[in-house]
C-alpha positions as a Markdown table, in Angstrom:
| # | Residue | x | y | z |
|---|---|---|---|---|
| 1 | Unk | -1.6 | -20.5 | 48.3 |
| 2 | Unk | -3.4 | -20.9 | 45.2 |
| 3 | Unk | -2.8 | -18.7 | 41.7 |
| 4 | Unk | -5.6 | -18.6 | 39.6 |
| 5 | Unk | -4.8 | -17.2 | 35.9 |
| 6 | Unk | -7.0 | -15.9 | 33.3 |
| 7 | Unk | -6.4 | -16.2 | 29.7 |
| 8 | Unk | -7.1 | -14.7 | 26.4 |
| 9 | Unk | -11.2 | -15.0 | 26.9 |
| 10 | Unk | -11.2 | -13.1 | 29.9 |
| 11 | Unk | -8.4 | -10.7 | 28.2 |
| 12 | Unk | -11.2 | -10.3 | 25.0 |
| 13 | Unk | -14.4 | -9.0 | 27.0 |
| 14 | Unk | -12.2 | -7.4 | 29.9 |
| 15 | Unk | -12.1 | -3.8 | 28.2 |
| 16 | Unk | -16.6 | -4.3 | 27.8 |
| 17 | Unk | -16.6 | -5.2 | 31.6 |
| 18 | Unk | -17.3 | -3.2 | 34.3 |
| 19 | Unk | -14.5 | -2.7 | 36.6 |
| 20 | Unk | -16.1 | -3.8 | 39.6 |
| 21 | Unk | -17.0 | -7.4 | 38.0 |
| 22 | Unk | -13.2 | -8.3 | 38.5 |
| 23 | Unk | -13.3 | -6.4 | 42.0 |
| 24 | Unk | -16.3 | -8.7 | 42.7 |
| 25 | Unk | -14.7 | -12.0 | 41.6 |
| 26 | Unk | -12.1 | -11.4 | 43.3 |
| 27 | Unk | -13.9 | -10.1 | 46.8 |
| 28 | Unk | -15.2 | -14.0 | 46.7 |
| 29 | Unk | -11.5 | -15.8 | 46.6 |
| 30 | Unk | -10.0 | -17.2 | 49.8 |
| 31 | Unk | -7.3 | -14.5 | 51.0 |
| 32 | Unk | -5.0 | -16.9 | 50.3 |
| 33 | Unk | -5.8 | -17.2 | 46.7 |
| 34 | Unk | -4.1 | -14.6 | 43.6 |
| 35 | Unk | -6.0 | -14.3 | 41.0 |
| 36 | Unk | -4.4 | -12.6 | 37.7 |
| 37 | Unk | -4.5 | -12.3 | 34.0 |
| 38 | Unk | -1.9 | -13.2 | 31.8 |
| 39 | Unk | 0.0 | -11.5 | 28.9 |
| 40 | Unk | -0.5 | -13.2 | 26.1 |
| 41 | Unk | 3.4 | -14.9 | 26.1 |
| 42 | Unk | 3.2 | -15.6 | 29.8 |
| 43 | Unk | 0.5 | -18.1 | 28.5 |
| 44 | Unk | 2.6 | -19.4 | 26.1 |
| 45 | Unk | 5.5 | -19.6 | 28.9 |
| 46 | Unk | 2.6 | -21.7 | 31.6 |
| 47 | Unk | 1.4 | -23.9 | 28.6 |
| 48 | Unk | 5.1 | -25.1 | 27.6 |
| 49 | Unk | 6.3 | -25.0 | 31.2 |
| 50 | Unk | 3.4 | -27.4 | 32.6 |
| 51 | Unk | 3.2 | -29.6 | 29.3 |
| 52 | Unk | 7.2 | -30.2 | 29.6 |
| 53 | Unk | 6.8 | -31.0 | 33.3 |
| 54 | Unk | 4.3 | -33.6 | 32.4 |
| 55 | Unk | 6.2 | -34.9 | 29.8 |
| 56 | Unk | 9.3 | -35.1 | 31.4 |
| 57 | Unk | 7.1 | -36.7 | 34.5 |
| 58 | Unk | 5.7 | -39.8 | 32.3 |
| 59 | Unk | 8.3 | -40.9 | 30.5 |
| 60 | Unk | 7.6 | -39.1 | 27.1 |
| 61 | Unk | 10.9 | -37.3 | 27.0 |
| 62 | Unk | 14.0 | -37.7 | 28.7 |
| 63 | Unk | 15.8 | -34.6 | 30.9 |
| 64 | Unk | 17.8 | -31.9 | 28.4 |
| 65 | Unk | 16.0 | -33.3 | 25.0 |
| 66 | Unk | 14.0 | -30.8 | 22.7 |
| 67 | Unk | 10.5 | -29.8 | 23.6 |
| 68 | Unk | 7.9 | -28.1 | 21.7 |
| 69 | Unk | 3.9 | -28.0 | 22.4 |
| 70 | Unk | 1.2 | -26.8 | 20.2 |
| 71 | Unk | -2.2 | -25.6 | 22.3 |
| 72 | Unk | -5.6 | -23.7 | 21.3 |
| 73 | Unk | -8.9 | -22.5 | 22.6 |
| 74 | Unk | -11.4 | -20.3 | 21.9 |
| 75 | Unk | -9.6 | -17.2 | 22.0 |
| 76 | Unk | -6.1 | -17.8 | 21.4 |
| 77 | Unk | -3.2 | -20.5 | 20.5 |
| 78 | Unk | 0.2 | -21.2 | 21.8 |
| 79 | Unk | 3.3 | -21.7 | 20.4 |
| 80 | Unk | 6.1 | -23.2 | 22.5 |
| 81 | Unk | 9.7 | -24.9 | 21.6 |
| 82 | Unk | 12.7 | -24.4 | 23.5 |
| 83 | Unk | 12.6 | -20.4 | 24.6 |
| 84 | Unk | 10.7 | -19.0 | 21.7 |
| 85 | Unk | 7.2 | -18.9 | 22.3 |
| 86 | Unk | 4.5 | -17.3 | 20.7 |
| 87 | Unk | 0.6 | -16.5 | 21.2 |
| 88 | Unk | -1.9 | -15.1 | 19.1 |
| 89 | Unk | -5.5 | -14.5 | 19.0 |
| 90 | Unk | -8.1 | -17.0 | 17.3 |
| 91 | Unk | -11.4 | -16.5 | 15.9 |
| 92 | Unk | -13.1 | -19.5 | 17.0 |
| 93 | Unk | -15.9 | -18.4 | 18.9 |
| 94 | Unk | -16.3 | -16.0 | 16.2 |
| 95 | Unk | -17.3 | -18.9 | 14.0 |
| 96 | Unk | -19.2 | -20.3 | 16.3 |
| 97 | Unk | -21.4 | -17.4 | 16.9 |
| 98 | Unk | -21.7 | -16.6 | 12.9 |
| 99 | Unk | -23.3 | -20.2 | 12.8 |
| 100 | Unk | -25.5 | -19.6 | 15.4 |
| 101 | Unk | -27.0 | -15.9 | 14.4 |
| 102 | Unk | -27.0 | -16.6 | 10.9 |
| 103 | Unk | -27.5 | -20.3 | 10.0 |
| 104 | Unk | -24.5 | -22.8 | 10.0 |
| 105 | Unk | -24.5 | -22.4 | 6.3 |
| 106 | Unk | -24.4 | -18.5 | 5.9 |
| 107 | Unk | -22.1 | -18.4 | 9.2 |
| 108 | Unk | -19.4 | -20.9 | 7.5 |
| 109 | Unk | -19.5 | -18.8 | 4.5 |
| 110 | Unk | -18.8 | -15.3 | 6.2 |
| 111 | Unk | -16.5 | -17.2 | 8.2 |
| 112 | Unk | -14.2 | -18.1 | 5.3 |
| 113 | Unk | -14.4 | -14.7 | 3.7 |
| 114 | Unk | -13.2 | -13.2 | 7.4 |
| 115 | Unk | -10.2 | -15.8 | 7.4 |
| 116 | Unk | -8.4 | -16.3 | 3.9 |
């Protein structure tokens, strides 16, 4: 079986899409296939999980020492060190659309006034 999860982008247009697009999507899986979206912390929880695996797999840390990851995308970042974890919305594609309806300049100044 195969687990496919969606994260924050999907969360961010799910409440404009109709509710037979996710119906639809997942009509075309494999039976065999899950396909779910994640809270925003069980994110966090995958991201720190997979990137400690790996870590642990290659050499770059050793079994039982501390481990903390760092992660972002277009729609949210991750937070992750020991059990605390944390995940929060970004506003990247936000920029990136200002700067291309309005002009990279006028976008990168709207886009300051949004952030400070």
């Amino acid at each position: 079986p195969l687990s496919i999860g969606a994260t924050a982008g999907l969360r961010s247009i799910l409440p404009s899409l109709p509710p037979s697009s996710l119906s639809s999507f997942r009509s075309l899986l494999p039976s065999s296939f899950t396909f779910f979206i994640l809270k925003p912390n069980q994110e966090a929880s995958y991201e720190l999980s997979s990137s400690k695996y790996c870590s642990l797999k290659t050499g770059l840390i050793k079994p039982g020492e501390s481990f903390g990851m760092m992660s972002s995308g277009g729609q949210s970042s991750q937070l992750g060190y020991g059990r605390d974890l944390w995940s929060f919305e970004t506003s990247v594609k936000y920029g990136n659309e200002l700067g291309v309806k309005l002009g990279m300049k006028e976008g990168l100044r709207r886009f300051k006034e949004r952030v400070k």
